[in-house]
ZAGUZA-363538 format. One record per residue (C-alpha): z, y, x; residue number from 0; residue in one letter. Coordinates in steps of 0.05 Angstrom, whole numbers, plus 5000, padded with zeros to 4 digits. Example, Ala and Ser with C-alpha at 12.3 -4.5 7.8 and 13.67 -1.06 7.14 Angstrom:
BEGIN
<rec up="5156" north="4910" east="5246" nr="0" rest="a"/>
<rec up="5143" north="4979" east="5273" nr="1" rest="s"/>
//
This chain:
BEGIN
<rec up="2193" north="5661" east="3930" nr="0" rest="x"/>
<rec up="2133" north="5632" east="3885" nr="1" rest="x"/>
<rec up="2103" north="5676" east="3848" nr="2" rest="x"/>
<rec up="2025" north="5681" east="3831" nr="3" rest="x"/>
<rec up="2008" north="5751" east="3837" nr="4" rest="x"/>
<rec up="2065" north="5790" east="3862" nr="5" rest="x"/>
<rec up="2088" north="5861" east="3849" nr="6" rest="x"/>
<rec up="2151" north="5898" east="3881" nr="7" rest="x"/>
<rec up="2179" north="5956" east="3847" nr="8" rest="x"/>
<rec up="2254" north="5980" east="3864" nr="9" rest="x"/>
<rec up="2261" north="5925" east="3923" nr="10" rest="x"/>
<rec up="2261" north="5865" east="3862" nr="11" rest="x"/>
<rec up="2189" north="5821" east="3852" nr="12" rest="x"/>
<rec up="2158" north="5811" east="3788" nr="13" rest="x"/>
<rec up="2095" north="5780" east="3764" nr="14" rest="x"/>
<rec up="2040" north="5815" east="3727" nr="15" rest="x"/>
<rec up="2056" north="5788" east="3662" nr="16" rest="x"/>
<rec up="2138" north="5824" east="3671" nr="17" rest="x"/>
<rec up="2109" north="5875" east="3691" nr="18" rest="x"/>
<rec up="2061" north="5888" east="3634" nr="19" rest="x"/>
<rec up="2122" north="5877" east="3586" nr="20" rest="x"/>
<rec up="2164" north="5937" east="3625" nr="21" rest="x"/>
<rec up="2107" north="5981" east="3605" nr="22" rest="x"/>
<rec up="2101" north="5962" east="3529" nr="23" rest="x"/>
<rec up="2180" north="5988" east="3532" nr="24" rest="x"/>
<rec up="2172" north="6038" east="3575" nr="25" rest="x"/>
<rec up="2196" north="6081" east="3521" nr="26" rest="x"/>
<rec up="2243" north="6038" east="3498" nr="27" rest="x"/>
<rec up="2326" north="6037" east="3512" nr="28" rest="x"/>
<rec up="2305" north="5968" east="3508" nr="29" rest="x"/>
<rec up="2268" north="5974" east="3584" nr="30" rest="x"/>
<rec up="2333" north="5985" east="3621" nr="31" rest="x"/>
<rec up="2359" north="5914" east="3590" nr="32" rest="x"/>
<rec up="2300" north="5878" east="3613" nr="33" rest="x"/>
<rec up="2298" north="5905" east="3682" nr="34" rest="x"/>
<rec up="2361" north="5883" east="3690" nr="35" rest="x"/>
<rec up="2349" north="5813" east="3667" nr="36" rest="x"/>
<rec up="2286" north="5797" east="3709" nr="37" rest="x"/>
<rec up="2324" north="5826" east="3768" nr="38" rest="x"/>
<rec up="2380" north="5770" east="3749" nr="39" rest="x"/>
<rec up="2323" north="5712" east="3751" nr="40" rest="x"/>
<rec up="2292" north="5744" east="3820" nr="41" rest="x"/>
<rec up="2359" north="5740" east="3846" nr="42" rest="x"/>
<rec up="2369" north="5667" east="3823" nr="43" rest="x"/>
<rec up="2295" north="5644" east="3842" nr="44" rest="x"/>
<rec up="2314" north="5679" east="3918" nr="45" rest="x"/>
<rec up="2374" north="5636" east="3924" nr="46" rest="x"/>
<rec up="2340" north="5571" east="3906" nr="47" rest="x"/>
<rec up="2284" north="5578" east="3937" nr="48" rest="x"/>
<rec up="2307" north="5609" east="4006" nr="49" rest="x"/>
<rec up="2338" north="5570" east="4054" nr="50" rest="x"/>
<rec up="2419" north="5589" east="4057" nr="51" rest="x"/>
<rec up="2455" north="5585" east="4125" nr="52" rest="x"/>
<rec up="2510" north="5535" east="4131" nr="53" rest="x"/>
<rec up="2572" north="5583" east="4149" nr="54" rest="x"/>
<rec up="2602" north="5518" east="4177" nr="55" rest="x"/>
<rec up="2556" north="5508" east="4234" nr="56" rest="x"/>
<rec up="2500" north="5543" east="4278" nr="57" rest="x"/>
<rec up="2455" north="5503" east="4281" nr="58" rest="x"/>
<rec up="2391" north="5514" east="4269" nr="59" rest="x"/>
<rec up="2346" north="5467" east="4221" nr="60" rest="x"/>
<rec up="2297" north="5432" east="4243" nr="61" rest="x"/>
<rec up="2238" north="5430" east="4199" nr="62" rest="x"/>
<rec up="2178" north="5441" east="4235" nr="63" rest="x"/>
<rec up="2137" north="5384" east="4256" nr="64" rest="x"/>
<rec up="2058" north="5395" east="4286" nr="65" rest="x"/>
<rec up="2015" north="5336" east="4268" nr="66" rest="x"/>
<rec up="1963" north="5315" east="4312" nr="67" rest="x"/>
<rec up="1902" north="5268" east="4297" nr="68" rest="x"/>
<rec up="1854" north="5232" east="4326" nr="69" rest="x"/>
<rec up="1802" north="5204" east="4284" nr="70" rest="x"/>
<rec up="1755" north="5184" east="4338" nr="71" rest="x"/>
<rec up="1759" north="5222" east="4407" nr="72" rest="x"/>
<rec up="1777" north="5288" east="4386" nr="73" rest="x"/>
<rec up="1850" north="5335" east="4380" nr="74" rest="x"/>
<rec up="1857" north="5360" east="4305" nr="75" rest="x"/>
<rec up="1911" north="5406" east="4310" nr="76" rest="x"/>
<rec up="1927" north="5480" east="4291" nr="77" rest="x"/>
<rec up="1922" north="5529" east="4369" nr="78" rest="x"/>
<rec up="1988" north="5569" east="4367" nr="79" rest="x"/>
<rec up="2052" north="5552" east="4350" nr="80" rest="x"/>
<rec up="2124" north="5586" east="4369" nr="81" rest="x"/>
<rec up="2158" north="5563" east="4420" nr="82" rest="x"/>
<rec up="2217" north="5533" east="4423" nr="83" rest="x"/>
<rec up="2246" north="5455" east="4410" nr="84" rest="x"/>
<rec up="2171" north="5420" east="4376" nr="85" rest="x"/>
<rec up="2172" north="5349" east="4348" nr="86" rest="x"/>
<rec up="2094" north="5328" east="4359" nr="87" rest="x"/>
<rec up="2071" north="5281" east="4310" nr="88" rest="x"/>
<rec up="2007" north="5236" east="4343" nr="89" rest="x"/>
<rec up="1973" north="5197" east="4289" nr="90" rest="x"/>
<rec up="1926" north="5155" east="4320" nr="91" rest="x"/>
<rec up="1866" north="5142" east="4269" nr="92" rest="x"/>
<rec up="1823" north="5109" east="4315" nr="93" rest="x"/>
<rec up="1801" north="5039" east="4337" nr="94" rest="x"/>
<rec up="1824" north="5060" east="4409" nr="95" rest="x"/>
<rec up="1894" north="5079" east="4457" nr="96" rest="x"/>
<rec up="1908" north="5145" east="4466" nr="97" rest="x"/>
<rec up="1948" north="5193" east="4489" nr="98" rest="x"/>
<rec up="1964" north="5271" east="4497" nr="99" rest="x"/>
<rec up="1985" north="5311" east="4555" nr="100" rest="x"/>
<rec up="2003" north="5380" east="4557" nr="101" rest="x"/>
<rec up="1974" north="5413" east="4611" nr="102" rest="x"/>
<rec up="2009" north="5486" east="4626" nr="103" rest="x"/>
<rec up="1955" north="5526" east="4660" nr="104" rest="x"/>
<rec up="1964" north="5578" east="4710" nr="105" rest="x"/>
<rec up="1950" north="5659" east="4689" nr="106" rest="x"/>
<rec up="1881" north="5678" east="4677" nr="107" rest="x"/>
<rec up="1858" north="5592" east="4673" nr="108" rest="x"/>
<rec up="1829" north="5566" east="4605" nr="109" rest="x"/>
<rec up="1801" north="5504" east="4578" nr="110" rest="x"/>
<rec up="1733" north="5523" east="4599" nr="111" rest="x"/>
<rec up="1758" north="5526" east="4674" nr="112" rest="x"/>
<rec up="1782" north="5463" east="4670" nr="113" rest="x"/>
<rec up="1720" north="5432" east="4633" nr="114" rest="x"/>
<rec up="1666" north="5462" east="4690" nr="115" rest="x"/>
<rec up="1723" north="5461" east="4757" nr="116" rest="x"/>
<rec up="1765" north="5399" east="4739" nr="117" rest="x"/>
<rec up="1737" north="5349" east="4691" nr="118" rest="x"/>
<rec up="1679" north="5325" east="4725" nr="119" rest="x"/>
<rec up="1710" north="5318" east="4794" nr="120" rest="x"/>
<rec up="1757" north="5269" east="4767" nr="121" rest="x"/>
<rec up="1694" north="5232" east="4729" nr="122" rest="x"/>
<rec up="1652" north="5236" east="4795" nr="123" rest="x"/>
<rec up="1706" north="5201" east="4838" nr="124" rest="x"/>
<rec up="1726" north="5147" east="4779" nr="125" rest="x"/>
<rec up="1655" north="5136" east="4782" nr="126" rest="x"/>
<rec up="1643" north="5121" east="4857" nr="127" rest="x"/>
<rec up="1717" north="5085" east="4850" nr="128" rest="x"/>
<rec up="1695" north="5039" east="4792" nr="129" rest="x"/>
<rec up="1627" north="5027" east="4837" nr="130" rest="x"/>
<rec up="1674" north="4995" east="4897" nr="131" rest="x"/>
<rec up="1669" north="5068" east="4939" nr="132" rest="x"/>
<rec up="1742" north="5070" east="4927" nr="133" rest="x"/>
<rec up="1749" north="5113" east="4998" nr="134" rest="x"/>
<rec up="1688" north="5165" east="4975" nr="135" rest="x"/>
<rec up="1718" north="5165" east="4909" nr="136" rest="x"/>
<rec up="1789" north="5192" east="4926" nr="137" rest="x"/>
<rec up="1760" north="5240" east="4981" nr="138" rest="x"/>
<rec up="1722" north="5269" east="4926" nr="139" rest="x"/>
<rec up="1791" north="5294" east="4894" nr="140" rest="x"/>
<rec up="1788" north="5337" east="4950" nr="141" rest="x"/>
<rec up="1738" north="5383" east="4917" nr="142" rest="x"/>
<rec up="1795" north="5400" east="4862" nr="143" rest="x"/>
<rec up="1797" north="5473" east="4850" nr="144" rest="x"/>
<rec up="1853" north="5514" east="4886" nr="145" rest="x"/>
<rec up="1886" north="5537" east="4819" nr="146" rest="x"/>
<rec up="1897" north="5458" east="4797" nr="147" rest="x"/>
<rec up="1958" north="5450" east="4840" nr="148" rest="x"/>
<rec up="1993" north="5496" east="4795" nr="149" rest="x"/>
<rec up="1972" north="5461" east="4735" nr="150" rest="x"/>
<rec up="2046" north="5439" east="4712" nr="151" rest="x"/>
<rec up="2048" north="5374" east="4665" nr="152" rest="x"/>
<rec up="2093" north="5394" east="4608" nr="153" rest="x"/>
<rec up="2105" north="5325" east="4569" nr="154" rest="x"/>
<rec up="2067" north="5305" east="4510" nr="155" rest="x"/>
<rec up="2058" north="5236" east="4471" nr="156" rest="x"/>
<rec up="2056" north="5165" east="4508" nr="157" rest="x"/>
<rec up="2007" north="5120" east="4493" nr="158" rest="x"/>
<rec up="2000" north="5103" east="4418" nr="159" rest="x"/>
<rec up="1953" north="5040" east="4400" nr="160" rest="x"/>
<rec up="1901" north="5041" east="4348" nr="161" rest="x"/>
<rec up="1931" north="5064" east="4278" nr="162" rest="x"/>
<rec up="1996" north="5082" east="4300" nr="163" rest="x"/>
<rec up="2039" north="5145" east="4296" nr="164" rest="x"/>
<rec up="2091" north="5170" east="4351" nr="165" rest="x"/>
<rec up="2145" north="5228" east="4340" nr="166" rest="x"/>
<rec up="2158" north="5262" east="4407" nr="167" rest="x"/>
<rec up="2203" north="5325" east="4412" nr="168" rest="x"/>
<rec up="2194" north="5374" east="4472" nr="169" rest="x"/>
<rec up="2215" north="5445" east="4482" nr="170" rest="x"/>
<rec up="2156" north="5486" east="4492" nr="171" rest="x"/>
<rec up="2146" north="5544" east="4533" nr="172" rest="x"/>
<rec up="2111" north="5609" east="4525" nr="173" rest="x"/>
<rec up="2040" north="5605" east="4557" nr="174" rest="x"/>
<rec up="1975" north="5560" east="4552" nr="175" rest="x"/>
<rec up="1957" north="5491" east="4550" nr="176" rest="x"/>
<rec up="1911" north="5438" east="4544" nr="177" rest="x"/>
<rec up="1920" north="5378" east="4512" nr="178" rest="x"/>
<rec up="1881" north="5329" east="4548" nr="179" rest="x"/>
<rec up="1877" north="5247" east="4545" nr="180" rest="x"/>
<rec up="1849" north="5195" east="4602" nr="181" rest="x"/>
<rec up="1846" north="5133" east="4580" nr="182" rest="x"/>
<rec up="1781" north="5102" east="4604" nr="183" rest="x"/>
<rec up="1719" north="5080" east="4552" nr="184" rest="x"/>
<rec up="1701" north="5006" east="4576" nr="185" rest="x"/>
<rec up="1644" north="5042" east="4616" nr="186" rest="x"/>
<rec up="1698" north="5076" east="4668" nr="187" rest="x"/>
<rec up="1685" north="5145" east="4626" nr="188" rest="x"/>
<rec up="1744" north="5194" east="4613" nr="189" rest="x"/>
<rec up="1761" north="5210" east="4542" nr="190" rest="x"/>
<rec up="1774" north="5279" east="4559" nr="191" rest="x"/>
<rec up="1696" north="5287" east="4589" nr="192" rest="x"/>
<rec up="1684" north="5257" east="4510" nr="193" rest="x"/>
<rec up="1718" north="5311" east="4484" nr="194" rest="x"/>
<rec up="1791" north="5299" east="4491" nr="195" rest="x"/>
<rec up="1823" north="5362" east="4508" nr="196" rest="x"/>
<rec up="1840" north="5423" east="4467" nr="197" rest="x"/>
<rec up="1868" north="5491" east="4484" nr="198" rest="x"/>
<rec up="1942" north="5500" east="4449" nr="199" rest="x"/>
<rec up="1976" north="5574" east="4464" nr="200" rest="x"/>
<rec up="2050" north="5576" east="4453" nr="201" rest="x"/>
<rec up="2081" north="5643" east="4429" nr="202" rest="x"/>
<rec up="2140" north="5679" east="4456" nr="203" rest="x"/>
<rec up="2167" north="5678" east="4385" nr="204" rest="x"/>
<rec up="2217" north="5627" east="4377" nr="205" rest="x"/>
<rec up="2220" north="5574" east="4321" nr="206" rest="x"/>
<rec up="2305" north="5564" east="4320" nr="207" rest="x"/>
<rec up="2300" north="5493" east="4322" nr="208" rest="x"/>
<rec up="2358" north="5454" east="4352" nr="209" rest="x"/>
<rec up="2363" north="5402" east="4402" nr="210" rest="x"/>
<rec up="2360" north="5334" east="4365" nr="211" rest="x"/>
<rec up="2414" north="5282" east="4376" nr="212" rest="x"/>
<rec up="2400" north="5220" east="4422" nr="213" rest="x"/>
<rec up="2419" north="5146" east="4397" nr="214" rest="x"/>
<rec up="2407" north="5124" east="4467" nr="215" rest="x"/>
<rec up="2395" north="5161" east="4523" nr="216" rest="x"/>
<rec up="2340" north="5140" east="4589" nr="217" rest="x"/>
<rec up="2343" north="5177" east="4655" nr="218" rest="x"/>
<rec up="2268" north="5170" east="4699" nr="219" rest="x"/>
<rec up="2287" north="5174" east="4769" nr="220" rest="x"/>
<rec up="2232" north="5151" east="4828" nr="221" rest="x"/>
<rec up="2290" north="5120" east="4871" nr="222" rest="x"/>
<rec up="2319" north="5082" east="4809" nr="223" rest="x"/>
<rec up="2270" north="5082" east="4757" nr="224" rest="x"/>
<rec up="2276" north="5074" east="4678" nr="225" rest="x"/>
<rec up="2364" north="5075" east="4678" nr="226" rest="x"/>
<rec up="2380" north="5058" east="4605" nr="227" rest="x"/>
<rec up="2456" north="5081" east="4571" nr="228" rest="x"/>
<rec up="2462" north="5020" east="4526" nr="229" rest="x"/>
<rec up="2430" north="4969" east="4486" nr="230" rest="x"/>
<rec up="2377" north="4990" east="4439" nr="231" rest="x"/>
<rec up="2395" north="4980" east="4369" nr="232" rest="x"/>
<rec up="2339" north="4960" east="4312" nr="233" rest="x"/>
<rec up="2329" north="5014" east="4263" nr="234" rest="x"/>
<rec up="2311" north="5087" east="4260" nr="235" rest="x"/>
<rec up="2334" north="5112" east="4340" nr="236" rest="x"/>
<rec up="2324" north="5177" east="4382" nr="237" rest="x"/>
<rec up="2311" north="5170" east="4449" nr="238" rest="x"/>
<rec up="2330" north="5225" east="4500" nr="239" rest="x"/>
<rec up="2284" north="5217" east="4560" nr="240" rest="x"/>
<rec up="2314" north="5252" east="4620" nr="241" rest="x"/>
<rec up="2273" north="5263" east="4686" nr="242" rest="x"/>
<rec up="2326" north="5265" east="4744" nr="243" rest="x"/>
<rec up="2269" north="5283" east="4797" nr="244" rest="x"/>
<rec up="2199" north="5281" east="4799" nr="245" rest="x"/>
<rec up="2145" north="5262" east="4848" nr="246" rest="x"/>
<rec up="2064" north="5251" east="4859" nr="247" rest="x"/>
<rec up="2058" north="5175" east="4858" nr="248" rest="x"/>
<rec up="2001" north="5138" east="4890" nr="249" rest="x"/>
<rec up="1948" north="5156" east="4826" nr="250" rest="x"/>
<rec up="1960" north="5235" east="4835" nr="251" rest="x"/>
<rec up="2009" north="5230" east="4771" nr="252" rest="x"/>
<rec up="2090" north="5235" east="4753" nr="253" rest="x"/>
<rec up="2131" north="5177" east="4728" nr="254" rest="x"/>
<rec up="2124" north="5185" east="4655" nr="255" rest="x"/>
<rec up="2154" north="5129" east="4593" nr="256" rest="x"/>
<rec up="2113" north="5094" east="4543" nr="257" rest="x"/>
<rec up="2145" north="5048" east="4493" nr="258" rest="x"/>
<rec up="2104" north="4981" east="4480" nr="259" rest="x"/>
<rec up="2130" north="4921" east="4444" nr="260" rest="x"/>
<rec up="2110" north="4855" east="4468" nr="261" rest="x"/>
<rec up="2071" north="4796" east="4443" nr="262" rest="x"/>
<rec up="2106" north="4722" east="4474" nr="263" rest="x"/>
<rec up="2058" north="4699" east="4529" nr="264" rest="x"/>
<rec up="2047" north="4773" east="4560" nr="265" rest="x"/>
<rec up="2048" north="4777" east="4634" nr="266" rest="x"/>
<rec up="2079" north="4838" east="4659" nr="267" rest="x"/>
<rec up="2033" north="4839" east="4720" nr="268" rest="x"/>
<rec up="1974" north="4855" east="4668" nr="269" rest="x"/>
<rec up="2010" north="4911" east="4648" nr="270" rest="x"/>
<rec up="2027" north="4937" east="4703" nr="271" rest="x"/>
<rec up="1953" north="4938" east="4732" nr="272" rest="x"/>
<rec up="1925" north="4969" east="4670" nr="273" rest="x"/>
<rec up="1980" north="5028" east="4671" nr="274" rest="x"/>
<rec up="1943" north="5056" east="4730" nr="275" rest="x"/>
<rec up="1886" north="5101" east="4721" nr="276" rest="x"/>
<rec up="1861" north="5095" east="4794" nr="277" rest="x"/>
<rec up="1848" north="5022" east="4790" nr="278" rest="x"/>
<rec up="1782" north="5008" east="4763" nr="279" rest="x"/>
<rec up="1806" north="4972" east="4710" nr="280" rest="x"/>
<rec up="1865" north="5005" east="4692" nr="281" rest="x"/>
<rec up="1881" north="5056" east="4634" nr="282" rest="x"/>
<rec up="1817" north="5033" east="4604" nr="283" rest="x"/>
<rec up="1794" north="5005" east="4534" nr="284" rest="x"/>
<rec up="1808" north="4957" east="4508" nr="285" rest="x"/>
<rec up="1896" north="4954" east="4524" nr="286" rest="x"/>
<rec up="1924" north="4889" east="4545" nr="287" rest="x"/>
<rec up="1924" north="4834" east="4487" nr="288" rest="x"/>
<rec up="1996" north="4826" east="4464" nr="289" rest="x"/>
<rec up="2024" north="4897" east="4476" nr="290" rest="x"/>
<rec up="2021" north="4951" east="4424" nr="291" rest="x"/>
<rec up="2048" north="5023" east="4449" nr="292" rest="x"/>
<rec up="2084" north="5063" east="4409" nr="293" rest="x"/>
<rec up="2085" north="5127" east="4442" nr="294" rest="x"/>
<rec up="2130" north="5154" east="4483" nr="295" rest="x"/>
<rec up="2139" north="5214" east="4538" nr="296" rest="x"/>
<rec up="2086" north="5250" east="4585" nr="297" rest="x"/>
<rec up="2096" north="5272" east="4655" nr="298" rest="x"/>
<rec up="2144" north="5320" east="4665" nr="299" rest="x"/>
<rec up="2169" north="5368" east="4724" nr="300" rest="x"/>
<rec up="2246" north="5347" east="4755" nr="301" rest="x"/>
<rec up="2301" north="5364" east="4693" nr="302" rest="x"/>
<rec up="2266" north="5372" east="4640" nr="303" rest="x"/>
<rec up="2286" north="5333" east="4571" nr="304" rest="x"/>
<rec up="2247" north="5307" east="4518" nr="305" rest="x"/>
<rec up="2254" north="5254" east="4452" nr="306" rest="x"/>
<rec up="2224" north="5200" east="4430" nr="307" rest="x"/>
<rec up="2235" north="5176" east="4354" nr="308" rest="x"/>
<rec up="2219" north="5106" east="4334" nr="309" rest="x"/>
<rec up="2234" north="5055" east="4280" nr="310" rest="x"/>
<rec up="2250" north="4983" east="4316" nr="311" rest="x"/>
<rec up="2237" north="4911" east="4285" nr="312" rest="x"/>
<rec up="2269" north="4858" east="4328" nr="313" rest="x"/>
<rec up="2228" north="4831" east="4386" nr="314" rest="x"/>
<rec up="2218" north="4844" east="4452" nr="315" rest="x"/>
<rec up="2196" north="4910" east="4481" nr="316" rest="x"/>
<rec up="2189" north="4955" east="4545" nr="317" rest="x"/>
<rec up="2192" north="5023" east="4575" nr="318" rest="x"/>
<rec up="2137" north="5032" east="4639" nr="319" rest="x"/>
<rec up="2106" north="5078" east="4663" nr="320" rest="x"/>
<rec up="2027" north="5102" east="4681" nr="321" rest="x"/>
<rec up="2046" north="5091" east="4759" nr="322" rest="x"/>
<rec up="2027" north="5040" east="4808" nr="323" rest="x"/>
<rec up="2077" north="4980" east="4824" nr="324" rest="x"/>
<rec up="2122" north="4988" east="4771" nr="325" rest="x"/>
<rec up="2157" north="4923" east="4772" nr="326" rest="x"/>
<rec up="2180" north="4944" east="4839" nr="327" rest="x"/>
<rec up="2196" north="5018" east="4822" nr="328" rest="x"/>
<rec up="2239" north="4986" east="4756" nr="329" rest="x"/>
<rec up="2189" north="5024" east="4721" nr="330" rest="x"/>
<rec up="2178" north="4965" east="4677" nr="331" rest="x"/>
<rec up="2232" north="4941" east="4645" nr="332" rest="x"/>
<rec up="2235" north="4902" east="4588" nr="333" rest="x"/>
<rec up="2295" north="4888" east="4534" nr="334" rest="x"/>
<rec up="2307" north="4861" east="4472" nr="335" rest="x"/>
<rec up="2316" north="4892" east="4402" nr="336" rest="x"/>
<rec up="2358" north="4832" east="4364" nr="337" rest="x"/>
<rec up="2370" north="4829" east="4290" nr="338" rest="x"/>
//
């Protein structure tokens, strides 16, 4: 209910201004009448203004979408929200790719572990990587905390190109995360040592959402890659994004899916270079000309399930993912949306 400075008297809500007029006929046979008639329009403004459960169907509604923004490299976004089925909305404000990944950290492990104990290990080896010390840079991984093995990657946005929005469902968990992206700045820096991470806790309160519905549905495995149901229609769709199994790939990541439309004249070898963080000049600004992402699903452990929603023009478009050799993994493939 809507009311500007609320009163409750006898379980029914007035405002000030009824209640002011009780007392001037407090006296009065006349107050009994207009109790009774201001507890009619309570009762009315309750039923149009609460939300009335279908006695047709359990399902539960789902309303309740969390927006984040990026305006240059930065996560504005509220810290806690329920659990339960979350559509993330990523608007990209920037002149830049990014992403988000949601990292679930172990008991006891917060943002500001991860900033001092993770962070700049991963800048000091890009660094001696993008400087030709490839073997120096990946033995430097080694001085990873002990905790960051049980860091579990928990989905999250795709890539999404420079002023463009992506809708990506997940069912969140109960614990805490960071959101963190790594796309590279055309010096070889990290966005997350810029500032891209943020701490986001997850309640054990549950926010009744429901499973959405898939249009088409996409199973990751690392045997088979990117297995598609049926065509892709053009139009409003809702991707289900399945992940059969799960594995460490040759960059330290899972197989994740990003949905980029394609430009003629693209070569899919570019692509798949620049989807890989470990080579020097992969994952790094600015994208490949031609391609435009349009979000999509983080890495996430074996059977988990997530959505992607997108609207489709015609053209030509193409699930892959941020692993190495994806042409050869069929974790690039390409179809076509037709009118």
């Amino acid at each position: 209910m809507l009311f500007d400075d609320r009163r409750i008297s006898n379980n029914v809500v007035y405002t000030s201004g009824q209640l002011k007029i009780i007392r001037i006929m407090k006296n009065s046979h006349l107050k009994n009448i207009l109790k009774n008639m201001l507890c009619v329009m309570a009762t009315l403004l309750m039923l149009q203004n609460c939300k009335v459960k279908n006695n047709d169907s359990d399902e539960a509604v789902n309303n309740d979408i969390i927006e984040v923004i990026t305006n240059v490299m930065d996560f504005q976004s509220v810290d806690t929200i329920p659990s339960g089925w979350t559509t993330f909305k990523y608007i990209n404000k920037s002149n830049e790719p990014h992403f988000f990944l949601l990292e679930k950290y172990p008991e006891n492990k917060f943002l500001e572990d991860g900033q001092k104990e993770i962070f700049p290990i991963f800048q000091k080896g890009m660094d001696l990587i993008n400087n030709g010390n490839s073997e120096e840079g990946f033995a430097a991984f080694g001085d990873l905390p002990a905790w960051y093995p049980q860091i579990v990657f928990k989905g999250g946005s795709g890539l999404v190109s420079p002023k463009k929005t992506s809708l990506t469902t997940i069912k969140m968990e109960p614990g805490y995360y960071v959101m963190e992206c790594y796309v590279k700045m055309a010096n070889g820096t990290f966005h997350s040592v810029m500032g891209m991470e943020k701490q986001l806790i997850v309640t054990s309160e549950n926010n009744n959402n429901s499973e959405p519905k898939a249009d088409i549905k996409v199973t990751l495995s690392s045997t088979k890659g990117y297995i598609i149901d049926k065509p892709i229609q053009k139009g409003n769709q809702t991707i289900s994004v399945y992940f059969e199994d799960q594995i460490v790939h040759e960059n330290f990541v899972g197989h994740d899916l990003n949905l980029i439309k394609i430009e003629d004249g693209v070569i899919l070898e570019n692509i798949e270079n620049w989807m890989n963080w470990a080579n020097p000049k992969g994952l790094i600004s600015p994208a490949p000309q031609g391609v435009t992402f349009l979000g999509g699903v983080n890495d996430m452990p074996a059977g988990s399930l997530a959505f992607l929603n997108v609207s489709l023009d015609p053209g030509k478009y193409a699930f892959v993912s941020e692993v190495p050799n994806t042409l050869s993994k069929n974790m690039l493939v390409t179809f076509i949306v037709t009118e």
